[in-house]
GUPAGU-353528 format. One line per 8 residues: number of its first residue (from 1); their letters; for each residue x, y, z of C-alpha. Coordinates in Angstrom, 2 decimals, decimal comma. Each point is the difference from the previous one (the first is absolute). Layout:
N
NUM = A = X/Y/Z ~ ...
END
This chain:
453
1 = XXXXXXXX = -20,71/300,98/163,73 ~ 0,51/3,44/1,78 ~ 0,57/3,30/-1,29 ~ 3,75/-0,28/0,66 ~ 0,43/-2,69/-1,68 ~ -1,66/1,06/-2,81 ~ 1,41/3,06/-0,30 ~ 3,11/-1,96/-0,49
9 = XXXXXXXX = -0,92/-2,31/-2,51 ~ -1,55/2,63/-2,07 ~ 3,48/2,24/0,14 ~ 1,66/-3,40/-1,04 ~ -2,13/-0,37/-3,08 ~ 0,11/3,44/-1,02 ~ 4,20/-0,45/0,52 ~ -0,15/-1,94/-3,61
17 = XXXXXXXX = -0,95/3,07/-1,77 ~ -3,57/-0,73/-0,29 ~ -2,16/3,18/0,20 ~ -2,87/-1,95/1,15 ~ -0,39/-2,27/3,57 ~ -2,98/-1,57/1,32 ~ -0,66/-2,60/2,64 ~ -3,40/-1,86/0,15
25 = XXXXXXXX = -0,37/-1,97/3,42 ~ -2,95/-2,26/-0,12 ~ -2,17/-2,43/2,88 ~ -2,64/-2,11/-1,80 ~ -2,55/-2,60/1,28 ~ -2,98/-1,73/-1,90 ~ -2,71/-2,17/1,08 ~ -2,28/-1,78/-2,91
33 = XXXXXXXX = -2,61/-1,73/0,71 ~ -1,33/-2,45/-2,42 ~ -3,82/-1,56/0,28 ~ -0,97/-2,81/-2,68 ~ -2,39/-2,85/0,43 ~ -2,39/1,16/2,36 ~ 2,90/0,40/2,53 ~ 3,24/2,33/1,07
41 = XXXXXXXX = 3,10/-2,04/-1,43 ~ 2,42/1,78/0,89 ~ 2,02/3,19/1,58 ~ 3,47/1,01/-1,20 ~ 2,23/2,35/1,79 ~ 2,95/1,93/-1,86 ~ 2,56/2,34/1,41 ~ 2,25/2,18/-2,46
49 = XXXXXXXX = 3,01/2,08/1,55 ~ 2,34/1,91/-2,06 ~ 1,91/2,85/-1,49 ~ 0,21/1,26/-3,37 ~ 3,44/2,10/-0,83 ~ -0,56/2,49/-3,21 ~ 2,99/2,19/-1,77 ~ -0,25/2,17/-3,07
57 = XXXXXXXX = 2,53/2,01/-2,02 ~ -2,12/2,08/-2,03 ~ -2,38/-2,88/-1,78 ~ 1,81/-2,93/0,72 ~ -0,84/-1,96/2,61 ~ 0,77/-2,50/2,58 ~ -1,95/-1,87/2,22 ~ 0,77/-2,59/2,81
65 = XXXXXXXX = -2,62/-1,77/2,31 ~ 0,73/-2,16/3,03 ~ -1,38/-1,60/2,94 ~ 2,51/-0,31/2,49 ~ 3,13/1,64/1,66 ~ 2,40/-2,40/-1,30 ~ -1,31/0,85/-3,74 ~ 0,55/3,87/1,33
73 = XXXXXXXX = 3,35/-0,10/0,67 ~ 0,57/-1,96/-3,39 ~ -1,60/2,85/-1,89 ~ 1,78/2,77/1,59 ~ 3,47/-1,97/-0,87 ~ -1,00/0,73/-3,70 ~ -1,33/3,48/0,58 ~ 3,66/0,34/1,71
81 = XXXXXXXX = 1,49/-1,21/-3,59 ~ -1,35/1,85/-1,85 ~ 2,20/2,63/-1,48 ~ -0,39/3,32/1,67 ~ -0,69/3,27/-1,34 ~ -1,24/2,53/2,61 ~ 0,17/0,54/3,47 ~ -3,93/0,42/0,56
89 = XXXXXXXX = -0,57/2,29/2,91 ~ -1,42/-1,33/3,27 ~ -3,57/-1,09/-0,76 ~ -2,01/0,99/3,37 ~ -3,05/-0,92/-0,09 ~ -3,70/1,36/1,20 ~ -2,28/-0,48/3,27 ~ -2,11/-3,57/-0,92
97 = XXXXXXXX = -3,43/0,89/-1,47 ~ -1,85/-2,92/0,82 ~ -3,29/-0,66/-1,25 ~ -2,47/-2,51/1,76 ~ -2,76/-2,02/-1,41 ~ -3,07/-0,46/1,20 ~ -0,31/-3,58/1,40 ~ 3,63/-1,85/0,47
105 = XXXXXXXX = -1,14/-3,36/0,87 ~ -1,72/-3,29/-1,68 ~ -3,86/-0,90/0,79 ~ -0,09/-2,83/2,62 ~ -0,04/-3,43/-2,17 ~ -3,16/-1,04/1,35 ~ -1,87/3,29/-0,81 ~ 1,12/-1,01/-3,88
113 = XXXXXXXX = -1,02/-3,24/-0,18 ~ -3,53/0,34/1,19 ~ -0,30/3,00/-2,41 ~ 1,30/-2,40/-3,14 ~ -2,46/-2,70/2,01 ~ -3,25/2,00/-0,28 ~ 1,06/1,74/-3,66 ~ 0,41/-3,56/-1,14
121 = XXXXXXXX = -3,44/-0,99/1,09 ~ -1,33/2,86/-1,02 ~ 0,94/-0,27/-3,97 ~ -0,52/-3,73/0,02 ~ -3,49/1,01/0,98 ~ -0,44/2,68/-3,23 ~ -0,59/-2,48/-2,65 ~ 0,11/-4,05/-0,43
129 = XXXXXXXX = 2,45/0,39/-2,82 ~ 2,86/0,98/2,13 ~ 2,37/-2,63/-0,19 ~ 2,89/1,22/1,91 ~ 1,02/3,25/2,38 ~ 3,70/1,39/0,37 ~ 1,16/2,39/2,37 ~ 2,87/1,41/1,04
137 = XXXXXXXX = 1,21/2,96/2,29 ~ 3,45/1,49/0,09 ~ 0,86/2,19/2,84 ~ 3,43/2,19/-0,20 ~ 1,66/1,99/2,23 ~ 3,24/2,29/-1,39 ~ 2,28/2,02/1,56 ~ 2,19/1,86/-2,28
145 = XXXXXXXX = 2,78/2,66/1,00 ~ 1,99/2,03/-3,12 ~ 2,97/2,11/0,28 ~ 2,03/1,61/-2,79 ~ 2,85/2,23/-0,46 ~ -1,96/3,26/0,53 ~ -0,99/-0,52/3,73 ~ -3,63/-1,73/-0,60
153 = XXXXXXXX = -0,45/-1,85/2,65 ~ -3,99/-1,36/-0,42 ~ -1,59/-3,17/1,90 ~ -3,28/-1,31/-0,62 ~ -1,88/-2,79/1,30 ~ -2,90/-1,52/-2,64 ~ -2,45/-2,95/-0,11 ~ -1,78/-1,75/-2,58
161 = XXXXXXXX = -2,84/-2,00/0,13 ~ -2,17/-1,97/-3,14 ~ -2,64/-2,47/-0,19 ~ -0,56/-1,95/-3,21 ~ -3,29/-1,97/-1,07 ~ -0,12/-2,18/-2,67 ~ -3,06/-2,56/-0,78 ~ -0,26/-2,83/-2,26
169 = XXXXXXXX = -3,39/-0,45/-1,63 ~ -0,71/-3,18/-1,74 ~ -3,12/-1,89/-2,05 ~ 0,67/-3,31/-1,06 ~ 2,91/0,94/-2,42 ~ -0,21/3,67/-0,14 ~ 2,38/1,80/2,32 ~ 0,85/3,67/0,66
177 = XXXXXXXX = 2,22/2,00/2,69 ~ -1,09/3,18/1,40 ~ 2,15/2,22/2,37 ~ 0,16/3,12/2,54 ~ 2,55/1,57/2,07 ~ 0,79/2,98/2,57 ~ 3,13/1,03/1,41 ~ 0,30/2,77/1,71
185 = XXXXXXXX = 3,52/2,09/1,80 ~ -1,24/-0,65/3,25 ~ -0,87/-3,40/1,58 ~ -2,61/1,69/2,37 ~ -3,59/-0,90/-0,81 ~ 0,72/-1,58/-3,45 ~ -2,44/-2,82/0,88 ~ -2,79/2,40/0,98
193 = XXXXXXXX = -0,55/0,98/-3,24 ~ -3,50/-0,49/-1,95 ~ 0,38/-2,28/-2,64 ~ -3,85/-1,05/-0,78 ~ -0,04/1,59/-3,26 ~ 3,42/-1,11/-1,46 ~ -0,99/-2,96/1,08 ~ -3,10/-0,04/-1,68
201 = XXXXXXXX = 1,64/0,59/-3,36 ~ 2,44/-2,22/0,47 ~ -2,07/-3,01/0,05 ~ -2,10/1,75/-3,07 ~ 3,09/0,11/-1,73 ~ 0,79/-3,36/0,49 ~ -3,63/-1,28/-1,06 ~ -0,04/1,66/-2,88
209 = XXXXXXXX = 3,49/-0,79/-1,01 ~ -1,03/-3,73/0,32 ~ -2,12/0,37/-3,14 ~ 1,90/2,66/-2,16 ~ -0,14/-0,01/-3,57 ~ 3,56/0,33/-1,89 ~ 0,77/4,03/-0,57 ~ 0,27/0,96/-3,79
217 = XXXXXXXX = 2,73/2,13/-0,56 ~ -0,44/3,58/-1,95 ~ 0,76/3,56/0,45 ~ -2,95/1,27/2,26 ~ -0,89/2,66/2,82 ~ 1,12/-1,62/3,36 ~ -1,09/1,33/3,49 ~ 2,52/-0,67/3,08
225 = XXXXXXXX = -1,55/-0,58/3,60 ~ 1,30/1,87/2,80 ~ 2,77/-1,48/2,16 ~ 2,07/-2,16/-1,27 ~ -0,74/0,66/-3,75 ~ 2,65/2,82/0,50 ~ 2,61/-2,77/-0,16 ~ -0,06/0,94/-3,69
233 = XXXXXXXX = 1,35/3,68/0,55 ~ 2,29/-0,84/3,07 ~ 2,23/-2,63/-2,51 ~ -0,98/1,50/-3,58 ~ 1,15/3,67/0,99 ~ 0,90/-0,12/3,90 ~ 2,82/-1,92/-0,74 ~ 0,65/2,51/-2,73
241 = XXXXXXXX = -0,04/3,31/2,21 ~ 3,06/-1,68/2,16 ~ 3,45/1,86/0,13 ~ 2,11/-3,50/-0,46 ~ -1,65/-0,04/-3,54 ~ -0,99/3,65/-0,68 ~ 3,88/1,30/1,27 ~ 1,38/-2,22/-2,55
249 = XXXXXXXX = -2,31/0,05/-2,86 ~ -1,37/-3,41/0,78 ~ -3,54/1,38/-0,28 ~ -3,16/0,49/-2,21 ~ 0,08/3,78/1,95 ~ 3,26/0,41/0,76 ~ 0,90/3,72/-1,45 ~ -4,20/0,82/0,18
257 = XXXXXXXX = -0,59/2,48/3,49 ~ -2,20/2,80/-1,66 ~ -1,45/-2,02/-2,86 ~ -3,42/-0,87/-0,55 ~ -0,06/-3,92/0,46 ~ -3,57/-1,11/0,92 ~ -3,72/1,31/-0,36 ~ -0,99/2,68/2,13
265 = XXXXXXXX = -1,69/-2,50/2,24 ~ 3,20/-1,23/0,92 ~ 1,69/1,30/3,60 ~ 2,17/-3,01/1,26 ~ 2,04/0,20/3,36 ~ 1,98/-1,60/2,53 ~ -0,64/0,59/3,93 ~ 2,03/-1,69/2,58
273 = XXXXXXXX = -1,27/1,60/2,70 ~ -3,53/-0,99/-0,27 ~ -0,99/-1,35/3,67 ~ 0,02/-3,82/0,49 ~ -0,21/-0,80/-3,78 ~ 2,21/-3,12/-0,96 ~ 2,95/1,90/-1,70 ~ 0,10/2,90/2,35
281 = XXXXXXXX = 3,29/0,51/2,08 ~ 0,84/3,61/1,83 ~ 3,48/-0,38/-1,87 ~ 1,51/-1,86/-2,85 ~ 2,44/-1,92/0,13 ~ 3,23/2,71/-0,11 ~ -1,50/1,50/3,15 ~ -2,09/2,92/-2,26
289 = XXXXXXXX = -3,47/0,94/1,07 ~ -2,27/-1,64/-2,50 ~ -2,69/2,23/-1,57 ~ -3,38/0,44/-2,51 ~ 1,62/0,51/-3,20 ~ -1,79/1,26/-3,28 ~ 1,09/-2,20/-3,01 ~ -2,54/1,09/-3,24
297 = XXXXXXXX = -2,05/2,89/1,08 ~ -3,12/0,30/-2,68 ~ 1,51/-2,10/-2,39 ~ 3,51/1,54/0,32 ~ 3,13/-1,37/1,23 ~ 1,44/1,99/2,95 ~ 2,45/-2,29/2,09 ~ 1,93/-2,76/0,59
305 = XXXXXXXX = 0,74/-2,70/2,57 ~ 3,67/0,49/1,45 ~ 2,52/-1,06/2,35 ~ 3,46/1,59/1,07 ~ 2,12/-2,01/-3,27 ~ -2,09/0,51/-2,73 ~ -1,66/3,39/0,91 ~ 4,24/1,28/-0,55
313 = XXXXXXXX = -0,91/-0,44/-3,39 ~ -3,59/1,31/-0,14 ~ 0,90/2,79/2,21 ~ -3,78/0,14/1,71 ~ -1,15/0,37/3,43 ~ 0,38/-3,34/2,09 ~ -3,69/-1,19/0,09 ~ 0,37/-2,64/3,06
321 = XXXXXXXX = -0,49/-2,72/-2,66 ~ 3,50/-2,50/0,62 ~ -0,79/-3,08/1,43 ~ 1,40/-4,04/0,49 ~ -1,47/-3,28/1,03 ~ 2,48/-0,27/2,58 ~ 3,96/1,04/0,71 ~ 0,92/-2,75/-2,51
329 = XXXXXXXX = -1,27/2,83/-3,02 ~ 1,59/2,89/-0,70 ~ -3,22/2,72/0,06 ~ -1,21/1,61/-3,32 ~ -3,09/1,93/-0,77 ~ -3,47/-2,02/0,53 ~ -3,44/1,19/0,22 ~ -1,74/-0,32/3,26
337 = XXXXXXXX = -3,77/0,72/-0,28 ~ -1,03/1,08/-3,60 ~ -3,41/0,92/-1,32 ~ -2,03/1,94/-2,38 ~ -1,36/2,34/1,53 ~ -4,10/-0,39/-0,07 ~ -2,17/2,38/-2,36 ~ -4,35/-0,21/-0,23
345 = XXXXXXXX = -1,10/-1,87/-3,10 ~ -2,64/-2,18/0,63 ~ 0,90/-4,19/-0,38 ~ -3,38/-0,31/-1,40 ~ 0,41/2,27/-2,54 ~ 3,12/-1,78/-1,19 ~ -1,47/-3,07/-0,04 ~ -2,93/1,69/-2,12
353 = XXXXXXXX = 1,99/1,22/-2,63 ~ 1,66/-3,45/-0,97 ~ -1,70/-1,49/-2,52 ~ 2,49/-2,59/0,21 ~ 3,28/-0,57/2,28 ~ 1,54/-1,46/3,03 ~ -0,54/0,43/3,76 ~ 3,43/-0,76/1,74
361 = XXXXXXXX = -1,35/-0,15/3,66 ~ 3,35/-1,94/1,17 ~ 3,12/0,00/-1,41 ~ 3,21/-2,38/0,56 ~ 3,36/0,89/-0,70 ~ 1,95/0,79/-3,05 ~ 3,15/1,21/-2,13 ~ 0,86/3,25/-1,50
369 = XXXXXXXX = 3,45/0,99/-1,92 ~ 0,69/3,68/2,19 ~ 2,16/0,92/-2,79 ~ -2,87/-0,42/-2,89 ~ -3,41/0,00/2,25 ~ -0,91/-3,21/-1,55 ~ -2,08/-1,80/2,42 ~ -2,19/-3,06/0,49
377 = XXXXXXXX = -2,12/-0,78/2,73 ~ -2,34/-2,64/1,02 ~ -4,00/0,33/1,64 ~ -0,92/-2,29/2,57 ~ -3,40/0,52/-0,06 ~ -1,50/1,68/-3,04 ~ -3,75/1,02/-1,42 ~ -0,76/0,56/-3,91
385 = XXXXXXXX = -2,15/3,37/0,00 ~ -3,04/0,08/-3,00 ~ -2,18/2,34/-0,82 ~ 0,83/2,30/3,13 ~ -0,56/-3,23/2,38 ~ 2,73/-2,12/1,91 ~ -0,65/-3,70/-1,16 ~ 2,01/-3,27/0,10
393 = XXXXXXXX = 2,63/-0,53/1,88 ~ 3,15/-1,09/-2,40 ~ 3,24/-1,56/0,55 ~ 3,42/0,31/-1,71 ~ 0,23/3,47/-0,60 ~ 2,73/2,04/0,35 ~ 1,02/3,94/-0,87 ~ 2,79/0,58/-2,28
401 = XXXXXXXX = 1,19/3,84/-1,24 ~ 2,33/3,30/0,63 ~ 0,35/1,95/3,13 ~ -0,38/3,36/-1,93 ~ -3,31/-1,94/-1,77 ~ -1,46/-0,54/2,62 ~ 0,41/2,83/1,96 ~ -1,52/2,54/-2,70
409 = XXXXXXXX = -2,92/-2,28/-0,86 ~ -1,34/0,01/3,80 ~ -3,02/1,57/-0,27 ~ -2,36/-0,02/3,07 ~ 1,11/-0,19/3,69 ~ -2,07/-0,80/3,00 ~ 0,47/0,73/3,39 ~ -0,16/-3,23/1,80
417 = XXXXXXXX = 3,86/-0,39/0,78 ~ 1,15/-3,06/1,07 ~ 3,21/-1,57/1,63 ~ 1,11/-3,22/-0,61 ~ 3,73/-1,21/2,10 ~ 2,62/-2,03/-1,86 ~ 3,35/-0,48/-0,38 ~ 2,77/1,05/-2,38
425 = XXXXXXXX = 2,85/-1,26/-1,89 ~ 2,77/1,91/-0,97 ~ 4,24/0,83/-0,08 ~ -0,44/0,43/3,81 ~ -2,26/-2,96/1,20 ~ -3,56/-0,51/0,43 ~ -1,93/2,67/2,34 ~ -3,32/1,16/1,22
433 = XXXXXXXX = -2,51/2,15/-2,71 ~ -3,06/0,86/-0,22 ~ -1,79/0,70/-2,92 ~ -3,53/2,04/-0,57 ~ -1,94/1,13/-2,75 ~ -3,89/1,13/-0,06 ~ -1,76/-1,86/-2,86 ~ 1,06/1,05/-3,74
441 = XXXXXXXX = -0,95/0,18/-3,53 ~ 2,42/-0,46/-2,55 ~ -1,24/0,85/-3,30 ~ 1,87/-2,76/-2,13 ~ 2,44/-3,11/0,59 ~ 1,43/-3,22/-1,18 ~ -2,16/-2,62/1,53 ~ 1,98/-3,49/-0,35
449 = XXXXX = -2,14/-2,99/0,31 ~ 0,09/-3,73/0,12 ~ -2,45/0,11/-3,43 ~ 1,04/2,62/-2,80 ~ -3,08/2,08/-1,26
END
């Protein structure tokens, strides 16, 4: 759609009275690849084409998505409706920014399937247990264009790309799972990466979840690895630090910038623009520059995630934080790459001063309540710590506590930062995060277990 045309479609929506117009054009292909049973099963191709129509009178709003002309001209019939109350001046809008990414096109086929070929062979060969090896690579490329009623006019072209490994290990009737992933926002050289090491403790993992012992549940010291163990902060308080619940008092922190909320230890933020990393993009998705934003800062609370809607309430400056699956979403405020920022205690000195506790090396996913903080998470692979030493490997445990607990009884920070890639579920879709944390002590929390102490 031209810049003509658009310009004339956003003077029609604003014609309703609405003192907000936007237009998200979007161009989406995906290529998975899936590898089971020593062989490549299959390829799927997807294309996605649409536009997403968004109106707002103050807070309300209303939201139309479509993928084809025909559904266009329906949706303007009802815009035409509509009662109007203002004749909205002529919207004119800017000079296209457009922002490129690095690498616009798929790897050949053939280069992937001899990479899942040899990386097959490769694990198989690692250990005799290994019953079974999954893989699968997603490629994406995504071209998105936004215009709104105040002349943005912003294109950008991104691409995705993650691998995921995931082994079965089996001894007569003992079985365990062990995974890894990497995803990166660019498709160039994703398979060139090292992955010795991860794959080394993968298949450790997976041994020595074969023969875990059941976890007994207590309130204990618990240390979180690096990498993915920060899935606990990005739902228990990420979620928390987003306009769409802080603006409307949805939220453990909503009403909190300036307090003290965590431990000192504690400096949390958000970075979109961090290069190649999974959730990085150079804008969001209202056409705003995304940006490294400060959440806690030393323990205190000093920002929020926002987006144009629900920052009329907060009344904050736009942190390039709004973002949607695709045009089928409306955008709201989501957190792109979010850490905890890395400090210098030494791991071996909080392993040393746990008489007893738990070692969360992995974790899996979870649920928290972002209006009380309640959370509960569960470990994938997990360690019981005596006497200052990491011993057994246990199974069944999970984490269970507060937001504001937790974040006031971490204690010791290290400064081997990790990143782990997922994806996240929310009011506007799933999308691309990453998630990083160096590894942590946390001085005290509800360990469930499959055996009660």
């Amino acid at each position: 759609m031209g810049k003509e045309k658009l310009e004339q479609l956003l003077n029609k929506m604003c014609s309703t009275g609405a003192d907000f117009a936007e237009v998200y054009l979007e161009d989406t292909k995906t290529k998975v690849f899936t590898y089971l049973d020593n062989k490549l099963q299959k390829i799927d191709n997807k294309l996605d084409k649409g536009i997403g129509l968004r109106i707002a009178k103050d807070n309300e709003v209303y939201y139309a998505a479509i993928n084809n002309n025909n559904s266009l001209d329906v949706v303007l019939d009802l815009i035409s409706n509509l009662d109007s109350k203002v004749l909205y001046k002529d919207i004119k809008l800017d000079d296209m920014k457009i922002y490129k990414s690095i690498n616009n096109e798929f790897l050949d086929d053939n280069l992937v399937k001899d990479y899942m070929n040899k990386l097959n062979h490769k694990i198989r060969l690692m250990d005799k247990r290994i019953d079974q090896v999954s893989l699968s690579f997603t490629e994406i490329l995504k071209d998105i264009t936004v215009s709104n009623h105040t002349g943005l006019y912003n294109n950008e072209s991104r691409c995705y790309a993650r691998f995921y490994i995931s082994v079965t290990f089996k001894d007569n009737d003992l079985v365990s799972t062990s995974s890894y992933n990497w995803g990166r926002s660019t498709i160039k050289d994703i398979l060139n990466r090292n992955i010795d090491k991860n794959l080394e403790d993968l298949v450790k993992y997976g041994i020595d979840k074969l023969y875990a012992k059941n976890c007994v549940g207590k309130k204990m010291p618990v240390i979180l690895g690096p990498g993915f163990g920060a899935v606990i902060f990005h739902e228990a308080c990420g979620h928390a630090m987003e306009a769409n619940a802080t603006a409307r008092n949805r939220s453990v922190l909503s009403n909190m910038i300036g307090k003290k909320i965590a431990s000192n230890k504690v400096t949390i933020i958000d970075d979109g623009t961090i290069p190649n990393l999974w959730g990085t993009t150079v804008i969001d998705d209202e056409g705003y520059n995304t940006k490294k934003n400060y959440l806690i800062k030393d323990g205190i609370l000093v920002n929020y995630l926002n987006d144009t809607i629900n920052n009329r309430l907060l009344k904050m400056n736009l942190t390039g934080s709004s973002r949607r699956e695709s045009y089928y979403y409306p955008p709201v405020s989501r957190m792109n790459n979010t850490y905890l920022e890395p400090k210098d205690d030494s791991i071996d000195d909080m392993i040393k001063s746990i008489k007893y506790g738990l070692y969360a090396k992995e974790m899996n996913g979870g649920s928290v309540n972002p209006e009380t903080g309640d959370f509960n998470f569960g470990v994938a692979t997990a360690y019981m710590i005596r006497d200052g030493k990491v011993c057994e490997c246990v199974k069944g445990a999970s984490l269970i506590g507060n937001t504001l607990d937790i974040l006031n009884k971490i204690e010791m920070v290290s400064n081997d930062l990790e990143f782990g890639a997922g994806m996240c579920g929310a009011a506007s879709g799933m999308v691309p995060v990453t998630i990083g944390e160096p590894t942590i002590k946390v001085s005290e929390i509800l360990v469930g277990g499959i055996k009660n102490d």
